[in-house]
C-alpha positions as CSV (number, residue, x, y, z in Angstrom):
1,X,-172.3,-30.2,88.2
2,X,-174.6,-33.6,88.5
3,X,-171.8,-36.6,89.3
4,X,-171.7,-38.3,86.0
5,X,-170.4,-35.1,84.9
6,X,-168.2,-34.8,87.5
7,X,-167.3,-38.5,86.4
8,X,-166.5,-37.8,82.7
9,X,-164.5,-34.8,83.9
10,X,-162.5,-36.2,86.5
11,X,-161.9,-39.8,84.2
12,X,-160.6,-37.8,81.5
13,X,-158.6,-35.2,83.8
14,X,-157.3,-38.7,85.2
15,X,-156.6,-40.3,81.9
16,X,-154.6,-37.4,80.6
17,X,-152.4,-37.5,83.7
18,X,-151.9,-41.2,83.3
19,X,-151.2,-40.8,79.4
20,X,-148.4,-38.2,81.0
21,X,-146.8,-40.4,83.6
22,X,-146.4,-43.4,80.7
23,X,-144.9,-40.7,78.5
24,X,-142.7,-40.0,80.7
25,X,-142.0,-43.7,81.8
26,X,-141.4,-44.6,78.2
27,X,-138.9,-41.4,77.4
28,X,-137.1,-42.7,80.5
29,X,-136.4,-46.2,79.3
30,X,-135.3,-44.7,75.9
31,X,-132.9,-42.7,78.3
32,X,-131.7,-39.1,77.1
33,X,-131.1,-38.4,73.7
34,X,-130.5,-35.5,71.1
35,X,-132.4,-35.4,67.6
36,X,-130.0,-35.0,64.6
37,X,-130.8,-36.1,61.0
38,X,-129.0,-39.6,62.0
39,X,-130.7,-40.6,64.9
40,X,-133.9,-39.4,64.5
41,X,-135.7,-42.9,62.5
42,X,-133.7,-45.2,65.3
43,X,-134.8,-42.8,68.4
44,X,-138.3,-42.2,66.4
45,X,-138.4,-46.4,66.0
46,X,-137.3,-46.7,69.9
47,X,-139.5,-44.4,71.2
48,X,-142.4,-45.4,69.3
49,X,-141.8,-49.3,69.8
50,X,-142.2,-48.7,73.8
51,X,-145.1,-50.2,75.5
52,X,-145.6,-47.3,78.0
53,X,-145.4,-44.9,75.3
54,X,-148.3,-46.7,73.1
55,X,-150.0,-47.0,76.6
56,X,-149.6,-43.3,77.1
57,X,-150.9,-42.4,73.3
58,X,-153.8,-44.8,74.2
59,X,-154.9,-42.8,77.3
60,X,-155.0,-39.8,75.3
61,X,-157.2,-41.1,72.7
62,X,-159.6,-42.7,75.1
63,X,-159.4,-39.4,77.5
64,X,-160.4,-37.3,74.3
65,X,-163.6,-39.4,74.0
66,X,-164.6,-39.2,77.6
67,X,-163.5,-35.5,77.5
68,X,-165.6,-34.9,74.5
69,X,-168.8,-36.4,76.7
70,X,-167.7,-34.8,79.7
71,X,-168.1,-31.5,77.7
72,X,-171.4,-32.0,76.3
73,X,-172.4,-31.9,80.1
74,X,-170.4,-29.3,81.5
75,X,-169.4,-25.6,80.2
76,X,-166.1,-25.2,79.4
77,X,-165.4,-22.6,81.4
78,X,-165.7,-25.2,84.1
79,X,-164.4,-28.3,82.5
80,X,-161.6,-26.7,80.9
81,X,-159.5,-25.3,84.5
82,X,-160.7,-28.7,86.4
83,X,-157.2,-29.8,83.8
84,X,-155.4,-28.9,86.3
85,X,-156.1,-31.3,88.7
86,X,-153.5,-33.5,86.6
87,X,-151.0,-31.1,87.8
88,X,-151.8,-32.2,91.1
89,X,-151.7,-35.3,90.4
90,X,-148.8,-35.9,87.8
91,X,-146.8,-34.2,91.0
92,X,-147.9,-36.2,93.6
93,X,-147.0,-39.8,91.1
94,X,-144.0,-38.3,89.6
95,X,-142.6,-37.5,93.1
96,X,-143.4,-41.3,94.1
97,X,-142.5,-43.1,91.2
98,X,-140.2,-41.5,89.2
99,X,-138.4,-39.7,92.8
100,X,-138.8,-35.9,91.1
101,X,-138.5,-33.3,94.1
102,X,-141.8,-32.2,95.8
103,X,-140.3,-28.5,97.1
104,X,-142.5,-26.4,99.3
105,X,-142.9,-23.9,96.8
106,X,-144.4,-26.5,93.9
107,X,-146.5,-27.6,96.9
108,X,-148.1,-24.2,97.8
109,X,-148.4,-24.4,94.0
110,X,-150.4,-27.6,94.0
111,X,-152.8,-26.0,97.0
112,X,-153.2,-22.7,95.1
113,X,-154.9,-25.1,92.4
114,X,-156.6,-27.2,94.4
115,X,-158.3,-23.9,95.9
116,X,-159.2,-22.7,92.7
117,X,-160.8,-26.0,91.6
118,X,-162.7,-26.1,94.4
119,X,-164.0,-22.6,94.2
120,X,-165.1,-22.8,90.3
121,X,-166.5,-26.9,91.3
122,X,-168.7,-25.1,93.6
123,X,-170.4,-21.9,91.1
């Protein structure tokens, strides 16, 4: 893999994980909620009016694009498993920022996938 590919892949990889961590931010600001048929336009009007949320939805559409250019460079059976590196790094930002529990078994997890993406980066 040449390193604008590597580029595109990781900037979209990086993208979707940010999209994820605004998501979340958003949902958390809304605070906890159930769906029913009377709350669902106010909740569906809260959640939608919040600025991480839209900032979320907008670094998915933008990480689709690069994704999309990343692809035309790279097979998919390589592209497609370097996803997980947002795993890595939706743990390490959601332990920081949002105080979510990094236990030893999700962080034998997160090295498990760092060894595998490192072992397909490398065929």
């Amino acid at each position: 893999m040449n390193p604008i590919s590597l580029i595109c892949i990781l900037a979209g990889v990086s993208l979707n994980a940010c999209a994820q961590l605004l998501l979340k931010a958003g949902t958390n600001a809304v605070g906890h909620f159930e769906f029913t048929r009377a709350n669902i336009l106010p909740i569906g009007f809260k959640l939608a009016t919040q600025l991480p949320i839209v900032g979320g939805l907008a670094c998915y559409v933008i990480s689709v694009g690069v994704w999309v250019i990343g692809l035309s460079r790279v097979d998919v059976s390589i592209a497609y498993p370097m996803l997980s590196l947002g795993y890595v790094v939706n743990a390490f930002a959601a332990w920081y920022l949002f105080g979510e529990v990094l236990s030893v078994q999700k962080l034998v997890g997160i090295a498990i996938i760092l060894v595998g993406v490192v072992v397909l980066a490398r065929s």
